[in-house]
C-alpha positions as CSV (number, residue, x, y, z in Angstrom):
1,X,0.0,0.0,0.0
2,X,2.7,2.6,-0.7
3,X,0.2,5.0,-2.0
4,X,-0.8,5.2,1.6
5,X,1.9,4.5,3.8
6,X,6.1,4.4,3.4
7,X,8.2,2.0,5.5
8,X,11.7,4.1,6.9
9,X,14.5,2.9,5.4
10,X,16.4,3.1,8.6
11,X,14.0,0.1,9.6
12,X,14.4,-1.5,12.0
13,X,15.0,1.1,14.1
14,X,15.8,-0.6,17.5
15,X,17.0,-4.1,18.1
16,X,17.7,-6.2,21.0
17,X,21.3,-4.7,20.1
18,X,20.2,-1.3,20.9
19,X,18.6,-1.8,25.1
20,X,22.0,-1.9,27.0
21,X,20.2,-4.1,29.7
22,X,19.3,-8.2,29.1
23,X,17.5,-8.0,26.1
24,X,16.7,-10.9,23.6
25,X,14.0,-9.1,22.1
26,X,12.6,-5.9,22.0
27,X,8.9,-4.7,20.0
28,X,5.4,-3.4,20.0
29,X,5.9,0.2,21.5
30,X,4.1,2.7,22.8
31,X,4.7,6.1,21.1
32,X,4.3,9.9,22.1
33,X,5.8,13.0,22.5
34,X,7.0,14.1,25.8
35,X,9.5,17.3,26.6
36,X,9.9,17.9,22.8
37,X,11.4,14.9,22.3
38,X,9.9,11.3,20.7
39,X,9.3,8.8,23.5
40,X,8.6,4.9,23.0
41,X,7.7,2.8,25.9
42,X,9.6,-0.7,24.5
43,X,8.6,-4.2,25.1
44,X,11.7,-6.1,26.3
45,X,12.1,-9.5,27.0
46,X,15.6,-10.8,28.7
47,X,17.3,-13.8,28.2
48,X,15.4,-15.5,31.3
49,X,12.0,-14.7,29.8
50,X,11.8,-11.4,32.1
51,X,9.4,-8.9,30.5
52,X,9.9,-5.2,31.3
53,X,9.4,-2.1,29.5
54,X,12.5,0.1,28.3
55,X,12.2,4.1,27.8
56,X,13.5,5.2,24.5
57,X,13.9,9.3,23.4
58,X,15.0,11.1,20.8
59,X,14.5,13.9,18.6
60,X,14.0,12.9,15.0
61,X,11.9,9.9,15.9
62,X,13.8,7.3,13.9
63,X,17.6,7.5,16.4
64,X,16.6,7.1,19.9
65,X,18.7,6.4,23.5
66,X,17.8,3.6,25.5
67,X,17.8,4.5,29.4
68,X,20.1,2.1,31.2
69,X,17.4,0.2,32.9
70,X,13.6,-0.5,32.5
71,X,11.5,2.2,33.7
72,X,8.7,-0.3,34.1
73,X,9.2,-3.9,36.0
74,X,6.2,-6.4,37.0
75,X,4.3,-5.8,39.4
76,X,4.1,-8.9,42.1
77,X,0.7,-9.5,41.3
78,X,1.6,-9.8,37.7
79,X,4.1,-12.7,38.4
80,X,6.9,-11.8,35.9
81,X,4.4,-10.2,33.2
82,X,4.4,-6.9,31.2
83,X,3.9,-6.2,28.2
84,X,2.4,-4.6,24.8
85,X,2.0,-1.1,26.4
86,X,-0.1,1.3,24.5
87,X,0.3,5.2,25.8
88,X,-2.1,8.2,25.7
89,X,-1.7,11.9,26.5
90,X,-5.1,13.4,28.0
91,X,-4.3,17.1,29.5
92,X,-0.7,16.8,31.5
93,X,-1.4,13.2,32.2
94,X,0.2,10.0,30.1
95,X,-1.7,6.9,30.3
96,X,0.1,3.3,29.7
97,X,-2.4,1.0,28.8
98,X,-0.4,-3.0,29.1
99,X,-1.2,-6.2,29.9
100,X,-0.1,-9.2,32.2
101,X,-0.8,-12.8,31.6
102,X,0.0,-14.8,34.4
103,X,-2.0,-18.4,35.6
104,X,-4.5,-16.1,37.0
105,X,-6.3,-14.6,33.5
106,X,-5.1,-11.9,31.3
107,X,-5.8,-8.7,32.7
108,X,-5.5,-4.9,31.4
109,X,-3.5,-2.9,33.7
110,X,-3.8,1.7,33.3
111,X,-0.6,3.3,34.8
112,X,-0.4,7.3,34.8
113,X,2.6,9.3,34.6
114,X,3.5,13.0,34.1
115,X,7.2,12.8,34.1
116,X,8.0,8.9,32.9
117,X,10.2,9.0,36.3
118,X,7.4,8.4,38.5
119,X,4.3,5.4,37.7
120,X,1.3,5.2,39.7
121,X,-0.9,2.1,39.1
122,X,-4.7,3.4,38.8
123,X,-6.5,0.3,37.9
124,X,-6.1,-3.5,37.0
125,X,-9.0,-5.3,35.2
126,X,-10.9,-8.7,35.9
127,X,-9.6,-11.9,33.7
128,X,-9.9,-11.9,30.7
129,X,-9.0,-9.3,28.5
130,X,-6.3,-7.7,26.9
131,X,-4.9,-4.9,23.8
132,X,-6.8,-1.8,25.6
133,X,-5.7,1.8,24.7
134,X,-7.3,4.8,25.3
135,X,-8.6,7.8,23.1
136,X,-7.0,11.0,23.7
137,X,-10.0,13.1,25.1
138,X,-13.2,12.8,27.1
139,X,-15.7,11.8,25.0
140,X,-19.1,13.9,26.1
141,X,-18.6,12.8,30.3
142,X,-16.5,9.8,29.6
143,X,-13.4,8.6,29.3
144,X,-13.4,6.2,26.8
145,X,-11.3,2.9,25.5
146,X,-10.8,0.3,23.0
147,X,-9.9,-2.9,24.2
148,X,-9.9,-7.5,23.0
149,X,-11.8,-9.4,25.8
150,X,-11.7,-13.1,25.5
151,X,-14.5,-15.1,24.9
152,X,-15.8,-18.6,25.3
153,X,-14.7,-18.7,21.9
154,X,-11.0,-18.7,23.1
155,X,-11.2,-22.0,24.1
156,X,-11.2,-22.7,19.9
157,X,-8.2,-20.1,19.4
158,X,-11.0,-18.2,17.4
159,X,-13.1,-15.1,18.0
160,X,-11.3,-12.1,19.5
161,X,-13.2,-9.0,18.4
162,X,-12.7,-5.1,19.5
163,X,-15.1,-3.7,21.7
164,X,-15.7,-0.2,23.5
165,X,-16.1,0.9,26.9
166,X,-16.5,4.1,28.8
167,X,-15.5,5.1,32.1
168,X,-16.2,8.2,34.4
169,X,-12.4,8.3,36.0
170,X,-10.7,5.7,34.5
171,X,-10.6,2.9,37.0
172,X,-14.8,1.9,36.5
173,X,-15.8,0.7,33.2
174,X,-18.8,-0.3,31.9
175,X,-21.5,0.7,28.3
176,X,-19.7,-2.1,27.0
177,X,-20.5,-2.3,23.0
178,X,-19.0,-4.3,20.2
179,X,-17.0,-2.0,17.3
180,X,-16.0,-4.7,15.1
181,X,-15.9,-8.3,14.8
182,X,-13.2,-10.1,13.9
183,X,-15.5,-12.2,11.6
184,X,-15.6,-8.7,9.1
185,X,-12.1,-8.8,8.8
186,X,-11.2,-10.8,5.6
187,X,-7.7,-10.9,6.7
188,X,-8.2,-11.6,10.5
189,X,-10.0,-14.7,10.9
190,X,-7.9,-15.8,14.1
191,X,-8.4,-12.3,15.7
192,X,-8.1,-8.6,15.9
193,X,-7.3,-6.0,18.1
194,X,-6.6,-2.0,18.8
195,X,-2.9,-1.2,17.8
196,X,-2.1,2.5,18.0
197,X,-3.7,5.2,20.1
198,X,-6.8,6.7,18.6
199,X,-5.9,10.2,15.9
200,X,-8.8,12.9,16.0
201,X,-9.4,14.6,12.7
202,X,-12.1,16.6,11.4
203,X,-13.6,13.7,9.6
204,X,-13.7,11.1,12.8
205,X,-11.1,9.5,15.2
206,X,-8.7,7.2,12.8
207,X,-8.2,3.8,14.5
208,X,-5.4,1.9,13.4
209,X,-5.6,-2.1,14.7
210,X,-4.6,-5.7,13.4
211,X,-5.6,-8.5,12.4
212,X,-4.1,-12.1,12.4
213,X,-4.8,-14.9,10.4
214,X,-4.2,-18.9,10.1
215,X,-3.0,-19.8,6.5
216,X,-5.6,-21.6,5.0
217,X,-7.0,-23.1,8.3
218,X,-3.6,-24.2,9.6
219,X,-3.5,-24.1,13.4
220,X,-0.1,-24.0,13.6
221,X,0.3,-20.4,16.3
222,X,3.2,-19.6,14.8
223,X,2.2,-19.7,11.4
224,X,-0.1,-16.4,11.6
225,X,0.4,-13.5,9.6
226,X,-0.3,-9.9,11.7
227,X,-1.0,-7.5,9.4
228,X,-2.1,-3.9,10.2
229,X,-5.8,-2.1,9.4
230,X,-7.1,1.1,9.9
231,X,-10.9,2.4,10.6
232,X,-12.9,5.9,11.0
233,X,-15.3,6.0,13.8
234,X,-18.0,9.1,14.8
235,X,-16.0,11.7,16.4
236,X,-19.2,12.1,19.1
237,X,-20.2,8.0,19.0
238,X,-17.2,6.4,18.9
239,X,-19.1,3.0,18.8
240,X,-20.5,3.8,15.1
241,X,-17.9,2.9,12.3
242,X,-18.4,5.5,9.2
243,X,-15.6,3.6,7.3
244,X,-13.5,0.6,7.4
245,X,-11.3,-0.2,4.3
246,X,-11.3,-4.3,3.5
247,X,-7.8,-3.9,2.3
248,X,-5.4,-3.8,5.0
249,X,-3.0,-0.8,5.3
250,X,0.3,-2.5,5.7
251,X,1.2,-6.3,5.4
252,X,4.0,-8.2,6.6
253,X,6.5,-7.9,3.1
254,X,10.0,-6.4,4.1
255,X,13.2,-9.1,5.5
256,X,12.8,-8.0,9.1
257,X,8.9,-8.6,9.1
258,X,9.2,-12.0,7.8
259,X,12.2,-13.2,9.6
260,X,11.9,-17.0,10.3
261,X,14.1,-17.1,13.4
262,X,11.0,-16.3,15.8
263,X,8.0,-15.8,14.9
264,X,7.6,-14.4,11.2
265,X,5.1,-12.6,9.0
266,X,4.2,-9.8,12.2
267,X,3.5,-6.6,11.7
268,X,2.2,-5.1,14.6
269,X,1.0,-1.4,15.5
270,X,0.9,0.0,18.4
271,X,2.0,3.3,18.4
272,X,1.7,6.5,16.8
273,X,3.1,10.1,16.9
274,X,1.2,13.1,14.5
275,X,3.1,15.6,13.7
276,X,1.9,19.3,13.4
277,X,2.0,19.2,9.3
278,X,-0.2,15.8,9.4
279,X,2.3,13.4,9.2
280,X,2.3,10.3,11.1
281,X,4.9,8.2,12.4
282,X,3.4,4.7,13.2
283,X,5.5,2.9,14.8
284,X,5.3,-1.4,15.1
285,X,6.6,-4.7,16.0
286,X,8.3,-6.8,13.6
287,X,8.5,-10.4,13.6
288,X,8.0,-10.2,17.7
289,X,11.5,-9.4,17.3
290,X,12.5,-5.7,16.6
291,X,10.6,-1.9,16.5
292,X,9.8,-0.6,12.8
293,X,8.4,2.6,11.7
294,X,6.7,3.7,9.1
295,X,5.4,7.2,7.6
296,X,1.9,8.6,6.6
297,X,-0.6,11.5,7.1
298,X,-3.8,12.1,8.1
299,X,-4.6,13.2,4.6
300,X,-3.5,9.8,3.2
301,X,-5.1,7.9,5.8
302,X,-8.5,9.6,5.5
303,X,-7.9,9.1,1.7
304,X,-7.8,4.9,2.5
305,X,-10.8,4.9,4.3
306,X,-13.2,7.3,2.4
307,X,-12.0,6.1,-1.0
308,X,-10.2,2.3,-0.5
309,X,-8.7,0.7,-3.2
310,X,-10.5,-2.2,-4.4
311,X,-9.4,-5.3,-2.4
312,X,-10.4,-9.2,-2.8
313,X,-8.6,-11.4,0.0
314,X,-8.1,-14.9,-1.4
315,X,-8.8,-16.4,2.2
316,X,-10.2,-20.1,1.9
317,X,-10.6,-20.4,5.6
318,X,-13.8,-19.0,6.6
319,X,-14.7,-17.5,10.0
320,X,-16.5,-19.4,12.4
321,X,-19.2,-17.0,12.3
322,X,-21.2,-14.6,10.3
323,X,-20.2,-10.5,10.7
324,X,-21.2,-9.0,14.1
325,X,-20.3,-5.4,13.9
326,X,-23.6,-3.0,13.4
327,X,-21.8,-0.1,11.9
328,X,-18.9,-1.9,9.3
């Protein structure tokens, strides 16, 4: 999709090479700007299977400095788990949307910060649920999130749609509603998720997400391609889609997106900086293995969803049920 979006060629941009702690891989990170400078919360796991999150800044938004040691460990109750933070400015306030996943259920955890020196844990969720990020304003009273709970579905490896929820001060949820099924997503028929925080433009909040999907009914896990989508939802009712593209906007094609050595064929948002010209830096995990980036606009995004190329997905495995979403 290169009318749409641009890979850097610096790509990738950070590598297990690049956190001067243990690191065996580093991806998936959260992105803002913070003090003038670029900041990415990074996903880092050690060579014992630690998880932590690293703090990366710079100025450009393609170098960046790793800090010397994680700025975010488990907690106890997570028992060694962290990871896939999403982060969202509202006012002064930066919110880290991550996840733990230990024998207990998958739970959503919301940390604040205002300096990314000090963290202050504001709420945990129930079991199970997981890929939640926030939108960068109150919405009428509410606060208001995307997030992936599991269903009794799981149980089948299938049917992990994204849903909506609002919240009066971030640590009680509830007007749960389902955006989109993963089941209207001809590229996601294991699951889908949000990916980058939530861009308001005068047309509707863009939503960038993925979608994974079993070759051909193969249920081999690691034999899943992530690719990345994008939607436009009502700027006042989030929960109603005005347009959704079929055609994903970026597919796993470049060397260190389909490296074999771990897991290949991943290409996974989940951040996303806008600049003041309109340009976007999204910035994703590739191959569960290293932190890419690549370039759009608002302009060109809105373009995708309003007008989207014509797209046919030669899927021949079927979802395991019909569409769910009201407003795709």
């Amino acid at each position: 999709m290169s009318d749409y979006i641009t890979r850097h060629p610096a790509n990738p941009i950070l590598t297990a090479a690049d956190i001067p702690f243990d690191c065996v891989r580093c991806f998936n990170p959260a992105a803002e700007r913070f003090d003038g400078k670029y900041v990415l919360l990074v996903r880092v796991i050690g060579g014992d299977r630690s998880e932590s999150i690293a703090l990366a800044t710079g100025d450009d938004g393609v170098h960046f400095e790793v800090a010397p040691e994680p700025i975010i460990t488990p907690a106890p109750e997570d028992q060694g788990r962290l990871n896939d933070p999403r982060l969202t400015r509202i006012g002064d306030t930066y919110y880290i949307c991550y996840c733990t996943d230990p024998p207990s259920g998958i739970r959503i955890g919301i940390i604040e910060t205002r300096d990314f020196r000090s963290f202050r844990t504001i709420y945990r969720s129930e079991p199970d649920n997981r890929n939640a990020v926030l939108f960068p304003e109150k919405i009428g009273r509410d606060y208001v999130r995307l997030d992936r709970p599991f269903t009794h579905w799981y149980y089948l490896d299938r049917a992990y749609d994204i849903w909506l929820s609002r919240s009066p001060d971030l640590r009680y949820w509830g007007g749960h509603e389902l955006l989109l099924s993963y089941a209207d997503v001809p590229w996601g028929n294991n699951k889908i998720g949000p990916g980058a925080q939530p861009i308001r433009t005068p047309r509707g909040w863009l939503v960038i997400y993925h979608g994974a999907e079993y070759p051909d009914g193969t249920d081999t896990a690691w034999r899943k391609t992530y690719r990345a989508g994008v939607m436009l939802l009502d700027l006042e009712n989030p929960a109603r889609i005005i347009a959704r593209p079929t055609a994903p906007l970026l597919s796993p094609e470049a060397p260190y997106e389909t490296d074999t050595q771990f897991r290949p064929n991943v290409v996974f948002p989940t951040g996303a900086v806008v600049e003041d010209n309109g340009r976007i830096k999204l910035y994703y995990g590739a191959a569960d293995k290293t932190i890419a980036m690549a370039e759009t606009s608002v302009e060109q995004l809105l373009e995708f969803c309003l007008n989207p190329p014509p797209y046919e997905h030669p899927r021949k495995h079927p979802p395991f049920r019909p569409p769910l979403s009201r407003h795709a």
